[in-house]
C-alpha positions, 0 to 999 in steps of 0.5 A: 341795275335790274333788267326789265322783263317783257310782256307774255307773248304769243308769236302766230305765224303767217303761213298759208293753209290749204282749204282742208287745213282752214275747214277743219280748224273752223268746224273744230272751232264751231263744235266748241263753241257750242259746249263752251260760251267763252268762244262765241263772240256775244258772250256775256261776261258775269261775275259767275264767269261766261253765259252765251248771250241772250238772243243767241244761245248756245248756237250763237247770233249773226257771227256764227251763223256767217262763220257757219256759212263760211264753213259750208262754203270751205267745204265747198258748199253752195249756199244762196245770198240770203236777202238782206232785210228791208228797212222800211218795212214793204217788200218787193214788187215782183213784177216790176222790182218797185216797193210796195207801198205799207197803206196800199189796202187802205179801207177808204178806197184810195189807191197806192198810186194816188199818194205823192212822193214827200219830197214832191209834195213839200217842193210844191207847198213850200214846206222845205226851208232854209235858214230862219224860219218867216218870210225871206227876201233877196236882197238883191231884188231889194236895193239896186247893186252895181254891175260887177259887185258881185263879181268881186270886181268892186273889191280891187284896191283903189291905186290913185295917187293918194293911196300910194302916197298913204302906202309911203307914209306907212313904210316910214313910219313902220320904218322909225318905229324898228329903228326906235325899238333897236336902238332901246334894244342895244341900250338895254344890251350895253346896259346889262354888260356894263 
C-alpha cells in the first residue's frame, strides 16, 4: 500500500492588521508592480513569458489606479469620487441636473425642446406591438361570451346524476381491472416456484 501525498499548500492567516501594517504591504505591492509585469492584473501572458498589457503599461489599468486610490485613502488621504462616465454621451446640465440633449445645436433652427421623448411618440403612432405583426383583434369584442367564462366560473365540473353514475362506472371498472392484473400476478409467482 502506498500512501498518498497531498497537493503543495500555503496556509494564509486571517489575523487582523493595523492600517500602517495594510499601507505599506500595498505601497510595497505597487512599487513591484511597476518593475515586474507578472503582478499587474492585466498582464498579458506570452510564450516569452509576462508583458504589462496593451493599454495600461507599466502603471497598469483601472485595477491599480483603484488599488492607487485605496492606498491614498490608507494613508488617510482624501480623494474626491471620480465621476463615472455617461453612457450616452451628453453631459450634465448644471442648472438644473437634466441631460443635454446630443443635436441640441442642430443648423436647421430646431430646438432641443422641440424633440419628443421615443417612448412617447411610438405610444402615439402605435409603433409598439406585441405579439404577431398585422392587424390584431379581441376576441371578445368578436363573439359574445357567457357572463363568468372568464371568471373561470364556466369550468366547475358538472355534478348531475349521470356524471356520477359515469364516476361508478369507472371505479369499477379500474377496480376489475387490478383484481385481474393480481391475479395474472400470483399465477406468474406460483408458476416460478413451482
Amino acid at each position: 500500500m502506498h500512501a498518498e501525498t497531498l497537493a503543495p499548500h500555503r496556509v494564509v492567516s486571517s489575523q487582523s492588521i493595523t492600517l500602517e501594517k495594510a499601507a505599506s504591504i500595498l505601497d510595497k505591492y505597487l512599487a513591484n508592480s511597476e518593475v515586474h509585469s507578472h503582478l499587474h492584473p492585466d498582464a498579458l501572458i506570452t510564450p516569452s513569458g509576462t508583458t504589462f498589457g496593451a493599454q495600461g503599461g507599466s502603471t497598469g489599468g483601472v485595477i491599480m489606479h483603484n488599488l492607487r486610490r485605496v492606498a491614498a485613502g490608507l494613508k488617510g488621504n482624501y480623494l474626491e469620487p471620480e465621476p463615472t462616465p455617461e453612457p450616452e454621451g451628453g453631459e450634465r446640465n448644471a442648472v438644473d441636473g437634466t441631460k443635454d440633449q446630443p443635436n441640441a445645436g442642430m443648423t436647421d433652427g430646431t430646438a432641443a425642446e422641440d424633440w419628443q421623448d421615443m417612448s412617447e411618440f411610438e405610444r402615439e403612432e402605435g409603433a409598439i406591438e406585441v405579439g404577431e405583426v398585422g392587424d390584431r383583434s379581441n376576441f371578445v369584442a368578436q363573439e359574445e361570451i357567457e357572463p363568468g367564462h372568464l371568471s373561470g366560473e364556466g369550468k366547475k365540473r358538472k355534478t348531475d346524476d349521470a356524471g356520477k353514475l359515469d364516476k361508478a362506472a369507472r371505479k369499477k371498472a379500474k377496480k376489475a381491472k387490478d383484481k385481474e392484473f393480481r391475479a395474472q400476478k400470483e399465477k406468474a409467482r406460483a408458476e416460478q416456484s413451482a
